[in-house]
C-alpha positions as CSV (number, residue, x, y, z in Angstrom):
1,X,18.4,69.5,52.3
2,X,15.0,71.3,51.8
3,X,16.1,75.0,50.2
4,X,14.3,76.6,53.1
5,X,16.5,74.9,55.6
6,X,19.4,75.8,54.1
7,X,18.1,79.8,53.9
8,X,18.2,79.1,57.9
9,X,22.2,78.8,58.6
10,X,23.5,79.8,55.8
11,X,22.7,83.2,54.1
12,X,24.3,84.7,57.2
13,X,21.1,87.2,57.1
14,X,19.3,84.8,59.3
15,X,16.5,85.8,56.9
16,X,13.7,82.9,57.7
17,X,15.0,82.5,61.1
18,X,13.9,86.0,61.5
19,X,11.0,86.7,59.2
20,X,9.2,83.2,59.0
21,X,6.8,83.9,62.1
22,X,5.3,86.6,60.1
23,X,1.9,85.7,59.9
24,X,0.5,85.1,57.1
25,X,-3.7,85.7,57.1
26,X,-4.7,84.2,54.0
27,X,-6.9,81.1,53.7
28,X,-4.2,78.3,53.3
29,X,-6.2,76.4,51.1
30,X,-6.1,79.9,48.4
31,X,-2.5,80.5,48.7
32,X,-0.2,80.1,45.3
33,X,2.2,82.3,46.8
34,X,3.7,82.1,50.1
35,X,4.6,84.9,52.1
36,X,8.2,84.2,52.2
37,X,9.0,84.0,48.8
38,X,6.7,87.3,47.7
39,X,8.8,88.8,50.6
40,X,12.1,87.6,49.2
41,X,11.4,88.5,45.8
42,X,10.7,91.9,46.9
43,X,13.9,92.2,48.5
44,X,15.7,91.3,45.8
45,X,14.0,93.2,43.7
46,X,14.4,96.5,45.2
47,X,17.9,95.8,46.2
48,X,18.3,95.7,42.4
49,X,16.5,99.1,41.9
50,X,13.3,98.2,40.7
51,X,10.7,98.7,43.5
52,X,7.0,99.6,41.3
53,X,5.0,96.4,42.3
54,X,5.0,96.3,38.1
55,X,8.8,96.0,37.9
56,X,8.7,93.5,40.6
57,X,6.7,90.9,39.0
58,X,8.7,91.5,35.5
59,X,11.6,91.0,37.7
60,X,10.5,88.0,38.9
61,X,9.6,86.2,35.7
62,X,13.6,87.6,34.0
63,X,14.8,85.8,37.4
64,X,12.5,83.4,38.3
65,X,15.3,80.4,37.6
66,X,17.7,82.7,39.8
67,X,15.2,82.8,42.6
68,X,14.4,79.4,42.7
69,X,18.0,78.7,43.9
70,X,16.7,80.0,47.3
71,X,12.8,79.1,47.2
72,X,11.1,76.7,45.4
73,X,8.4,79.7,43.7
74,X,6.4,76.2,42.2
75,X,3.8,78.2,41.0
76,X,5.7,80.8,39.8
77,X,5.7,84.5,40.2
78,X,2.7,86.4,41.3
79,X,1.1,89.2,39.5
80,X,1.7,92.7,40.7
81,X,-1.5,93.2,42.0
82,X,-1.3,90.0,44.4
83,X,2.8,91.2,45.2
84,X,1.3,94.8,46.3
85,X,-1.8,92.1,48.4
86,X,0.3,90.3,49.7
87,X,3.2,93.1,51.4
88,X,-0.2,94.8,52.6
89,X,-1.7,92.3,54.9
90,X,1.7,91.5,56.5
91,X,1.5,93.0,60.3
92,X,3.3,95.8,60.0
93,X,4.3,95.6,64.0
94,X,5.0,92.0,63.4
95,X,7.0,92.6,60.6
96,X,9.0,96.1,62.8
97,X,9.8,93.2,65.9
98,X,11.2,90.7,63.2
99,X,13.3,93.6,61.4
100,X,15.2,94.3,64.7
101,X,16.2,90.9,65.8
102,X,17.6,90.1,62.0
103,X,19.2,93.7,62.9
104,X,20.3,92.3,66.3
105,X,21.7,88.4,65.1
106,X,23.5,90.1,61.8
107,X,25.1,93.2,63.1
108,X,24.8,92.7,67.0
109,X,24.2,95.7,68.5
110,X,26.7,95.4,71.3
111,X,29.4,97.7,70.3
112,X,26.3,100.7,69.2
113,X,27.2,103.7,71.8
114,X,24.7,106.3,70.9
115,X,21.1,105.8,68.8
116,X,19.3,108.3,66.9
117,X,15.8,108.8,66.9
118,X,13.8,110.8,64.4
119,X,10.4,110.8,62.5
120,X,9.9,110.9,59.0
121,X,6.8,111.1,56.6
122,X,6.4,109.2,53.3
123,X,5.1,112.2,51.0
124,X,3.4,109.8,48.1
125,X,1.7,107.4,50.5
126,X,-1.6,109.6,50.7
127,X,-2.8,112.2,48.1
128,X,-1.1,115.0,47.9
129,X,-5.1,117.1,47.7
130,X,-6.1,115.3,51.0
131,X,-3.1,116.0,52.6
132,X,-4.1,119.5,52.7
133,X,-7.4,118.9,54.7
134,X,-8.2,118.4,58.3
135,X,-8.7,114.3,58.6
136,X,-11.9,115.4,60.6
137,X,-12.7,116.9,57.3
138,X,-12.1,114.0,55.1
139,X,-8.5,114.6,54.4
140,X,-5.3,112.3,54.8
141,X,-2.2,112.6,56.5
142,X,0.4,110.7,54.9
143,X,2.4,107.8,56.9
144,X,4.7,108.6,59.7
145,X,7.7,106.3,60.3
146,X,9.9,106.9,63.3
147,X,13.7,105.2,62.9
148,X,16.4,104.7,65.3
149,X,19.7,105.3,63.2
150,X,23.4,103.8,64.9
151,X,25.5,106.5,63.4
152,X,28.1,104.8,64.6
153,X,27.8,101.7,62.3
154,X,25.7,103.6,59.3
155,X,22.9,101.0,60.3
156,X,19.0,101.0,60.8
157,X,18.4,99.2,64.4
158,X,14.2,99.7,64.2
159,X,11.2,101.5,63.0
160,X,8.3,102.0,64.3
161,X,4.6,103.2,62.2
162,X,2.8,105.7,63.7
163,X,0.6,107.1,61.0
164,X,-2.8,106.1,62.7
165,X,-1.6,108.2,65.9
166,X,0.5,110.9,64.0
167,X,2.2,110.9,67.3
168,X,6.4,111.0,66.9
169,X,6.4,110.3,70.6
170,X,4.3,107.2,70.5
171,X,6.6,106.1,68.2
172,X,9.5,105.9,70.2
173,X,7.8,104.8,73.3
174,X,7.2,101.3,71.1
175,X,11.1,101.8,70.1
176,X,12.0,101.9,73.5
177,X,10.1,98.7,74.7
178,X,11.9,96.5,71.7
179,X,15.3,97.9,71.9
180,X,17.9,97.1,74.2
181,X,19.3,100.7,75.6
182,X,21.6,99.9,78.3
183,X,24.2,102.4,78.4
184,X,23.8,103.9,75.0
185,X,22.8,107.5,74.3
186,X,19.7,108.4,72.7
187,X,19.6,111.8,71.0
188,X,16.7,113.5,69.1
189,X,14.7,116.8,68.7
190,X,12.0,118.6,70.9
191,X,9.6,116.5,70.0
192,X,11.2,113.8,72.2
193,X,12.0,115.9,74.8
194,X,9.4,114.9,77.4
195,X,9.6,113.9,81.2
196,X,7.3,110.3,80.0
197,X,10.4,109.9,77.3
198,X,13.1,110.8,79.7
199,X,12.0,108.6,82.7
200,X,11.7,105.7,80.0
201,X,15.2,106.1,79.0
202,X,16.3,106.1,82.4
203,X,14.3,103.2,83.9
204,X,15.8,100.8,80.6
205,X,19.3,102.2,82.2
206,X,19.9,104.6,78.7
207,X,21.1,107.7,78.5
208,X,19.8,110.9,76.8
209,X,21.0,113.7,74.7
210,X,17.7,115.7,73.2
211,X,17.3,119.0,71.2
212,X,15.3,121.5,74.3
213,X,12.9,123.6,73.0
214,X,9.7,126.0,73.1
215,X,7.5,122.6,73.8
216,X,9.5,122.9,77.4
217,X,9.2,126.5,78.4
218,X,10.4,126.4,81.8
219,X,13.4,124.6,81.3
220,X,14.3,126.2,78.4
221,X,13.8,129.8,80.0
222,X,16.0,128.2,83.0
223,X,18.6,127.1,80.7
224,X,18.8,130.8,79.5
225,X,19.5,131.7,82.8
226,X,21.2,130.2,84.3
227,X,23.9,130.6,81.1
228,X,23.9,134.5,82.1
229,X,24.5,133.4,85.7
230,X,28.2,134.2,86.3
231,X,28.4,131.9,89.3
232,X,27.6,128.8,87.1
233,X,30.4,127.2,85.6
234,X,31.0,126.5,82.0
235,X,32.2,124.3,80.2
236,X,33.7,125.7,77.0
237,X,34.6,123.8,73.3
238,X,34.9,125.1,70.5
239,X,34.9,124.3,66.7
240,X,35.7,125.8,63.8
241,X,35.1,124.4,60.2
242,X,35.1,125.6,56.3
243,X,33.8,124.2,53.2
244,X,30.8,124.0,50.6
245,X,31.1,127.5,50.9
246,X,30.7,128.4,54.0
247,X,32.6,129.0,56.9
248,X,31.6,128.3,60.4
249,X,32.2,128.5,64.1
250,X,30.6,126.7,66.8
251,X,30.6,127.5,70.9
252,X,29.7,124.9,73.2
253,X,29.3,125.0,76.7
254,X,28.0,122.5,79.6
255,X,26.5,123.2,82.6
256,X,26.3,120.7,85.3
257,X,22.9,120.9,86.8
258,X,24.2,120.1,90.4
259,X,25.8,123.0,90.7
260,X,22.2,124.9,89.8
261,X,19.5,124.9,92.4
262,X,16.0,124.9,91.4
263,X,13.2,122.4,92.6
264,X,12.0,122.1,88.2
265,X,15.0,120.4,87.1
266,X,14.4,117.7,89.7
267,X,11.2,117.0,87.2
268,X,13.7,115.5,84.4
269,X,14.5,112.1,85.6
270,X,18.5,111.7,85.7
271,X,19.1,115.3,84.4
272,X,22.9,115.6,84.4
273,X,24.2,118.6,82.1
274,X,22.5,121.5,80.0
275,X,24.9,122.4,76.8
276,X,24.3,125.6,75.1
277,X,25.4,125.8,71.7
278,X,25.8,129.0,69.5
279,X,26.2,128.6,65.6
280,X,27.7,131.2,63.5
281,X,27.7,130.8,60.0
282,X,29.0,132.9,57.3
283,X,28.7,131.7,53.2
284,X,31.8,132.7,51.5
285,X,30.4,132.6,47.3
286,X,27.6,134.4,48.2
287,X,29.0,138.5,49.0
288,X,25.3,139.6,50.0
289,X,24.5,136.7,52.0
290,X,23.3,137.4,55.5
291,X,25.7,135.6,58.2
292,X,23.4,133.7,60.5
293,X,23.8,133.5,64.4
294,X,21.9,130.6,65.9
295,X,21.5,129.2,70.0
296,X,20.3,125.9,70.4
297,X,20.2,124.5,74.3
298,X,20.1,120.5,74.4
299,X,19.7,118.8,78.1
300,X,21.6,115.2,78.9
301,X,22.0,112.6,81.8
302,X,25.2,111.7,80.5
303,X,28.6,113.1,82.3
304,X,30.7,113.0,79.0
305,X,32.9,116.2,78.3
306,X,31.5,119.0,76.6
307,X,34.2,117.5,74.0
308,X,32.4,114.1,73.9
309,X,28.6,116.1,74.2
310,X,29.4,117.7,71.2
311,X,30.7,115.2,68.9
312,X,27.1,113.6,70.0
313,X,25.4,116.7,69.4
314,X,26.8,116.9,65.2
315,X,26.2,113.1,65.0
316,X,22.2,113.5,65.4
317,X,22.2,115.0,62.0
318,X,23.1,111.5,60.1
319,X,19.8,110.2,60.8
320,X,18.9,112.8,58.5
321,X,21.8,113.0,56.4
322,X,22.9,109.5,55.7
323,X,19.4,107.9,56.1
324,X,16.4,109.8,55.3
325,X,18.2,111.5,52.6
326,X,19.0,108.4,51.5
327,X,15.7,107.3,51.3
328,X,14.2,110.0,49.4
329,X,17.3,110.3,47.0
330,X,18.7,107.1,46.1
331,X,15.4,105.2,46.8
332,X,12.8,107.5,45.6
333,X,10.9,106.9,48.9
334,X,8.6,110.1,49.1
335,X,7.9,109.1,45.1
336,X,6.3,106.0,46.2
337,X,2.6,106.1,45.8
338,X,2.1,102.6,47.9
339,X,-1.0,103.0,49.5
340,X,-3.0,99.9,50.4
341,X,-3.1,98.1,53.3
342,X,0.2,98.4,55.0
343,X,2.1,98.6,51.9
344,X,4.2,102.2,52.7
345,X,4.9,101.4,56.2
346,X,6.4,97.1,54.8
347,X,7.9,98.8,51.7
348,X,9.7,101.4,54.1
349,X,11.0,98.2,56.4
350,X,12.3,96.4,52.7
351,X,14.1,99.7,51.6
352,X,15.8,99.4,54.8
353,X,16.9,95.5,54.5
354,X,18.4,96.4,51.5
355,X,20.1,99.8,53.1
356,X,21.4,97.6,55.9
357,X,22.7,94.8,53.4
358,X,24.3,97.2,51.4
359,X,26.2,98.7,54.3
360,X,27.3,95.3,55.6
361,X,28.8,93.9,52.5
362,X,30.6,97.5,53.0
363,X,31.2,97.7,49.1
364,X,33.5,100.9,48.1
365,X,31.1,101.8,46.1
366,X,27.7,104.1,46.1
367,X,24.3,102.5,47.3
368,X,23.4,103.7,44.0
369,X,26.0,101.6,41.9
370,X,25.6,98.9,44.3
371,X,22.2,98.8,43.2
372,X,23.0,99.3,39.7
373,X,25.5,96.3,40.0
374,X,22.8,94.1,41.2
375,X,20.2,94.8,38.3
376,X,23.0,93.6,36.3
377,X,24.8,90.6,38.3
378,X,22.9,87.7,39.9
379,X,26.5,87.1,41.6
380,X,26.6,90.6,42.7
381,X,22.9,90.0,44.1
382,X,23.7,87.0,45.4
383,X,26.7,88.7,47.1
384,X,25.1,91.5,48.7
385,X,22.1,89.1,50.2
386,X,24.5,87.8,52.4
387,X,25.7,84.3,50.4
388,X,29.1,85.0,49.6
């Protein structure tokens, strides 16, 4: 059995099933090294902890008998410069579609209830001088990702590049043409909060729960009053937690929008419920610190209880939390200085092949030590890729 046959069935990653279609643009008559394998070593590479396209190639000649247990690599490994090349030219679109069917045949996406949506900018992939001028000026913005985050199983589901655009809600109408909504909820900030977005949602037969803000004046100065209106009901729930310091209280309360009668919210396609939310926060350790006292109004289609809304409402923050923190921390993403081709947009897409992995082998362990473990252990490697 040819070893890239056996990849097929077996590695339970469904990697070349998945990732094989990726074009590759080079002449075929030039090519040492093919796509798969510079992919592959990459992978494994960074699920290792070594991600420079430097430590990648050293990598790949201290593992190079390792790797060829799962690709043949008959001329070897490439040089760093052809590594960085070659994860450049690959279609980043391409590359986003086959990224979220792997997502879809590994970790099914059947049982994922809501789906987080949020952007996010890789600092190092533009210098940090130009970033500070106009780009009709000569300057550079650096790349924009936007990911879609399943709280609910700590997973990745898609990302899409939108650094040409710099537009967050571009990026999630492509998200919403490859993903599979159907009765899910998709939360997110203002910037999301559009009637285009909303009508989207509603036509894939999704549901929403987004952050309303200044970007929607009307409804948000509607929201406000209709809160003061007495004759609207409200919803009430309330939590109350303490710790790292601080102590803090939160009120919720949803409106139903039938019960509010105004030809504007008719505008919002499926518009169900408006939930007002008031933050109070005190910091214990800190005597002089001010106590804040935030309002935050969020609008939904979905008829969950105010109970249900706000356990939603807390659960946006992982995308930040237990992703993009992630990234930065444990992967040094915003470090990165990646910056040819489509190198920071593919290496973003490997960082979170290995993020994904490493939550599905569900070690009790840190990513960090997970990662640490793999430098060390070609079992442990071999393990986490999906062989064991």
């Amino acid at each position: 059995m040819m070893v890239s046959e056996l990849l097929i069935d077996v590695d339970g990653n469904h990697f070349s099933r998945c990732f094989e279609q990726l074009e590759d643009i080079r002449s075929t008559k030039q090519v040492r090294y093919p796509m798969q394998e510079v992919l592959f070593l990459a992978i494994c590479s960074v699920l290792s902890g070594y991600e420079a396209n430097s430590a990648i190639e050293e990598f790949g000649k201290l593992k190079l008998e390792w790797l060829r247990q799962y690709y043949p690599y008959t001329n070897g490994i490439p040089t760093h410069e052809t590594i960085g090349n070659v994860i450049g030219i690959i279609d980043k679109r391409a590359f986003e579609k086959a990224f979220t069917e792997w997502v879809s045949r590994v970790f099914g996406l059947g049982d994922l209830r809501v789906l987080h949506i949020d952007g996010k900018r890789l600092k190092g992939s533009a210098n940090k001088e130009l970033q500070d001028v106009k780009p009709s000026e000569g300057g550079q913005n650096a790349s924009l990702i936007v990911n879609t985050y399943a709280s609910g199983s700590s997973i990745v589901v898609a990302q899409a590049d939108v650094s040409q655009s710099g537009d967050e809600k571009q990026g999630a109408r492509q998200l919403l043409e490859q993903l599979h909504v159907k009765d899910r909820i998709i939360t997110g900030d203002g910037n999301y909060c559009t009637k285009d977005l909303l009508k989207r949602i509603r036509l894939k037969g999704g549901q929403y729960l987004l952050t309303l803000k200044g970007n929607n004046p009307t409804l948000l100065n509607l929201a406000e009053k209709y809160y003061d209106d007495v004759r609207v009901d409200k919803m009430p729930h309330y939590t109350e937690e303490q710790g790292h310091g601080r102590h803090e209280r939160r009120t919720y309360h949803a409106m139903t929008v039938k019960n509010m009668d105004h030809p504007k919210l008719k505008e919002y396609a499926g518009l169900n419920k408006i939930i007002r939310v008031r933050r109070q926060r005190k910091v214990i350790r800190k005597k002089q610190a001010q106590p804040s006292d935030e309002v935050h109004y969020y609008i939904t289609s979905s008829d969950e209880s105010v109970l249900e809304l706000a356990k939603i409402i807390r659960s946006h923050w992982q995308i930040e939390n237990n992703l993009h923190w992630v990234l930065d921390v444990v992967f040094e993403e915003d470090a990165s200085r990646k910056r040819t081709g489509n190198q920071a947009a593919n290496f973003s897409l490997i960082r979170k092949i290995v993020f994904n992995m490493i939550k599905k082998a569900n070690r009790n362990k840190s990513m960090k030590a997970v990662r640490m473990s793999c430098a060390i252990s070609d079992q442990e490697r071999h393990n986490i890729l999906g062989f064991s």
